[in-house]
N, C-alpha and C positions, 0 to 999 in steps of 0.2 A: 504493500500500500504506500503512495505518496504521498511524505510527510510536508511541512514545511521548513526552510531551513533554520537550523538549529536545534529542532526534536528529534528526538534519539531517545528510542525503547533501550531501556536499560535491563528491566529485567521481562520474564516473560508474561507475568498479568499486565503490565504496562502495553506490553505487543498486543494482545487479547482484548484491550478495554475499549469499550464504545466510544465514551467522553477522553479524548486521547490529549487534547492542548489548550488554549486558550479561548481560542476562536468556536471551540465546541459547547463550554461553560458558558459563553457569550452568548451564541445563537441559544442554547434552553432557557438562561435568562431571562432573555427578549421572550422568547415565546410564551415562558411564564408570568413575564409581567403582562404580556395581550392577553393571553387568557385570564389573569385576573382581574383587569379593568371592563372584561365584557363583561364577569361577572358583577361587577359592582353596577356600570354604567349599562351596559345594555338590555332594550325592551324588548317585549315576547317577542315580537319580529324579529330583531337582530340573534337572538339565541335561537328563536325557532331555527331559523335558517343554518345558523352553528350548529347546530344539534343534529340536523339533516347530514352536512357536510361529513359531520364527526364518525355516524352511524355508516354511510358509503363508503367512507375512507376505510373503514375495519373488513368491507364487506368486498372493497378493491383490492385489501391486502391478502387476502385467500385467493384473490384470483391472479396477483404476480407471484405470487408461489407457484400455481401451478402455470403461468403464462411465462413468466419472467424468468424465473429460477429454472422449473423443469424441463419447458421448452413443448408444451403440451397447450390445448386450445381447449374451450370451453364458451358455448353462447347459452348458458343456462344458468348461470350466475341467480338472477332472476328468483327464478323456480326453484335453487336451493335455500335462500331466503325464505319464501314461501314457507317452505318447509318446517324451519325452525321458528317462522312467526307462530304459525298455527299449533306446532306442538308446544312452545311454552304458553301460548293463550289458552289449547286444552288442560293442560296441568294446573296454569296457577286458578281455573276457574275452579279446580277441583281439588281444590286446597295447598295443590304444592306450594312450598317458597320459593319466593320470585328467582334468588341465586341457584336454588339448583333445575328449575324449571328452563334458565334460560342454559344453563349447563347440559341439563338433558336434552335439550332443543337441539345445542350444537353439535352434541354427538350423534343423535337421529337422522339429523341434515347430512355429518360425514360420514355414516355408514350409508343413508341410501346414495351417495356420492361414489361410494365403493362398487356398488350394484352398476352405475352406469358408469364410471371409470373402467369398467372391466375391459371394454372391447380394446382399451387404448394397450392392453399389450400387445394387442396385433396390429393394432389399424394407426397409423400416424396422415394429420394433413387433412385434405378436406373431406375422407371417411370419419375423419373421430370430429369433425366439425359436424357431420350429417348426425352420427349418435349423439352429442349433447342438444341440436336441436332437435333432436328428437326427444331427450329427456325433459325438454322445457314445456312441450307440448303437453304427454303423457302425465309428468307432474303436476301441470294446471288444470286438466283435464278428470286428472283421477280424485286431484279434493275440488270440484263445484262438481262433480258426477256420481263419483264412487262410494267416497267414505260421507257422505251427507250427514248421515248421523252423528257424525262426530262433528265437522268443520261447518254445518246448516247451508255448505253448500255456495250460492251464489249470494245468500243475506250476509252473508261475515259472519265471524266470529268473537266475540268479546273479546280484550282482554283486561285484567285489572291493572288497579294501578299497585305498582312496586310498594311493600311494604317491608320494612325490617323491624330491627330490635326497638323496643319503645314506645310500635305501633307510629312507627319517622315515617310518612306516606311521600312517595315520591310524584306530588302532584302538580307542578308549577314546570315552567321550561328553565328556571333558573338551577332549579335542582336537576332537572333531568341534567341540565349543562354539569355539571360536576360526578353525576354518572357515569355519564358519555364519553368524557369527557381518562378520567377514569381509565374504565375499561379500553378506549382508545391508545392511553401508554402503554397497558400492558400488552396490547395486542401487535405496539410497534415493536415496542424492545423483545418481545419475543419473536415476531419477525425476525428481528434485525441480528440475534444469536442462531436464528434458525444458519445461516449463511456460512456460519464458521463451525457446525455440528458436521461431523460426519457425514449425513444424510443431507443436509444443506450441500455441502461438497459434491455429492453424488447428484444430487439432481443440477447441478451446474453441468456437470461432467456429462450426462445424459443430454444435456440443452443442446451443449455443442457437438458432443460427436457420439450417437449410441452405440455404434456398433465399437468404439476405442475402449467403453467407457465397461462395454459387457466384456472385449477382451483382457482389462481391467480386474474382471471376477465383481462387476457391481450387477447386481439383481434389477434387471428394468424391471421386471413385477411390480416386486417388492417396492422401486422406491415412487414408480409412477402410480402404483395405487396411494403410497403414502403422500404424495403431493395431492392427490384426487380427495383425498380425505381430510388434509388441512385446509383445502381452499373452499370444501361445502363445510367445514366446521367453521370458518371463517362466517360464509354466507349466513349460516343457521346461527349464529350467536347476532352477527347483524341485523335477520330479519327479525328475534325476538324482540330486541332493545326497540323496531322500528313497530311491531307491535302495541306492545306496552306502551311507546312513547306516544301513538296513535290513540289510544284505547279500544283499538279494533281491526282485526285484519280481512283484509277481502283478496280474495285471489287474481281480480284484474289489477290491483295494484303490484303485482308481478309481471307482468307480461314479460314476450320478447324485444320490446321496444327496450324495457328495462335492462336485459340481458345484451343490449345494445350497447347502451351509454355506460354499461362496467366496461365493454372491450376500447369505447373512446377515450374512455377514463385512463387507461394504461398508454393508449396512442400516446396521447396528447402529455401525459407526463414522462412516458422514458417507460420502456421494456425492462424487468430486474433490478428496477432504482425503487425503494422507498420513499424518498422524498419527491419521485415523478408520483407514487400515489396520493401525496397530499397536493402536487400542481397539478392534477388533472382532475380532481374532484373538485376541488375551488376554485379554478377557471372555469369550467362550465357551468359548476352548479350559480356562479353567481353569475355569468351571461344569462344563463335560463331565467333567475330572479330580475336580473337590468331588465329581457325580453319582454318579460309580466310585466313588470310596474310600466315601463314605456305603452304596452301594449292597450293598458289599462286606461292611461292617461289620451291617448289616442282614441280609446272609442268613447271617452267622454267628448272629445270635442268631433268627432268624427262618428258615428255610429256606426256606418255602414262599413267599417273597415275593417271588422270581426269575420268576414270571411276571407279577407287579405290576409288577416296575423294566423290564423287558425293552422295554416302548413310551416306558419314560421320556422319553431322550434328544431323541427325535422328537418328544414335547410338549413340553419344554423347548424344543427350537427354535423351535417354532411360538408360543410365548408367548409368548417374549422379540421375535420380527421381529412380532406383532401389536402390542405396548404398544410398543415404538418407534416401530411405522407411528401410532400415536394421539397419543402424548404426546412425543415425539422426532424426529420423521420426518427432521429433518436431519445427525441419529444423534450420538454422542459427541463429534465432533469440532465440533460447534455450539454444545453445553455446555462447551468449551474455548477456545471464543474469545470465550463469554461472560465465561467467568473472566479469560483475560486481559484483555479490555476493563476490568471493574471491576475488578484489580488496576490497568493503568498510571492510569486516572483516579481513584482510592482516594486520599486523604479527599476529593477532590472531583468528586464524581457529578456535575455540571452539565456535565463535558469528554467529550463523546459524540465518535464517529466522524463525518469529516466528509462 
């Protein structure tokens, strides 16, 4: 890894550590201080929206595991959410605790992630893109169809609000913001150790070259169902929290459009990068929000222009993941490690990476 000059790993948890220099303590500062002045200063709207952001970003980080990391595709993103909304709405109606309902939710979502990862030991490419859109289908289909009695189908299904110790009810968006909020560190920092595990290693190694990586003695099975399984436990921990934050889940708020904007999500921020999954979730999600409020403000003074904005959205997406794919293809997160390069070699441009 590229340090800046003058850092030097002295010993080996120093070489191993996240927060590695100064400029690292600096950036979670900063971060910490915005997130604490939104919560002091920001109204339902501005947290709503945080809260939104927050919940995607945990629900994109399942999916650069399996996109980023393992080198494997998935358009059902969506539909593993689903998943775990619905099963921690059925538990906590029926008495579970919200922590381990949203717990059992995630692992529900990565085992049936397991079922339909299967095909991907055989199939790579636009066959295992035809099986996950196939699972998005079957998924949405089988709770507003099948299990009715439990999910009621196309009416939604409740869910409560988060309770703990004290009978502390998790019912405002300023609290959910520190939920969210919450579970979003630990979702990243465990990401981001995911990387330097063994099995992090291996599914790099599978990204770039499978067949080097089984000459190797590494198990594709083995690590491609294991990527299949963190990225719908991923999904299903995100859809619960979006659940609960809702107080109700409906299975079109799934869709494939949904399962869309997680694949823009990773465009738009960098393939493998972490911090591309927090620029591609808060670039768009807050284009989509400018689009609304403009949108909004425009058919007051203009009525008739609500069948003009109505396809917006959908061209807006498709503009932005086109002029990335042209002029960015290695998305946000590639213009950020350009910046930092020329800041730690700044005034002197001749100290490139080695």
């Amino acid at each position: 890894m590229y340090l800046p000059p003058g850092t030097f790993n002295e010993t080996y948890e120093k070489d191993m550590a996240i927060i590695r220099h100064k400029e690292h303590w600096t950036l979670i500062i900063v971060l910490a201080v915005v997130c604490f002045l939104l919560y002091l200063f920001g109204n339902n709207y501005i947290l709503g929206i945080t809260n939104l952001i927050g919940i995607s970003i945990i629900s994109a980080l399942g999916l650069q595991i399996l996109m980023g990391f393992a080198g494997q595709i998935s358009v059902a993103q969506a539909a593993f959410m689903a998943v775990g909304a619905y099963a921690s709405a059925i538990l906590a109606t029926n008495g579970v605790p919200f922590w381990f309902s949203i717990i059992a939710a995630s692992l529900m979502s990565g085992t049936i992630g397991l079922v339909f990862g299967w095909p991907s030991i055989r199939i790579t490419g636009f066959y295992l893109v035809m099986s996950t859109f196939a699972a998005q289908f079957i998924i949405i289909y089988a709770i507003n169809n099948v299990f009715t009695n439990l999910t009621r189908g196309t009416l939604g299904h409740p869910a409560p609000i988060p309770r703990f110790f004290w009978n502390f009810s998790v019912n405002t968006e300023r609290k959910w913001f520190i939920l969210i909020i919450f579970i979003l560190a630990i979702a990243t920092l465990t990401t981001a150790n995911l990387k330097r595990t063994k099995g992090g290693r291996a599914l790099i190694a599978i990204r770039d070259n499978a067949l080097a990586a089984e000459v190797m003695g590494i198990s594709l099975w083995r690590y491609k169902l294991l990527a299949f399984f963190l990225c719908c436990s991923y999904a299903g921990m995100a859809g619960a929290l979006y659940a609960h934050w809702q107080g109700s889940v409906v299975g079109e708020a799934f869709d494939l459009m949904q399962s869309i904007w997680f694949l823009g999500y990773l465009i738009v921020g960098g393939m493998g990068s972490i911090p591309g999954c927090y620029f591609g979730v808060i670039l768009i999600i807050l284009l989509q929000e400018g689009l609304t409020q403009f949108s909004s403000v425009l058919v007051g003074v203009y009525p008739k222009a609500t069948s003009l904005i109505a396809p917006t959205k959908p061209i807006l997406f498709g503009v932005i993941v086109a002029l990335f794919l042209i002029f960015e293809p290695k998305g946000l997160a590639h213009r950020w490690e350009s910046f930092k390069t020329y800041y730690r070699s700044w005034p002197y441009p001749y100290i490139t990476k080695d």
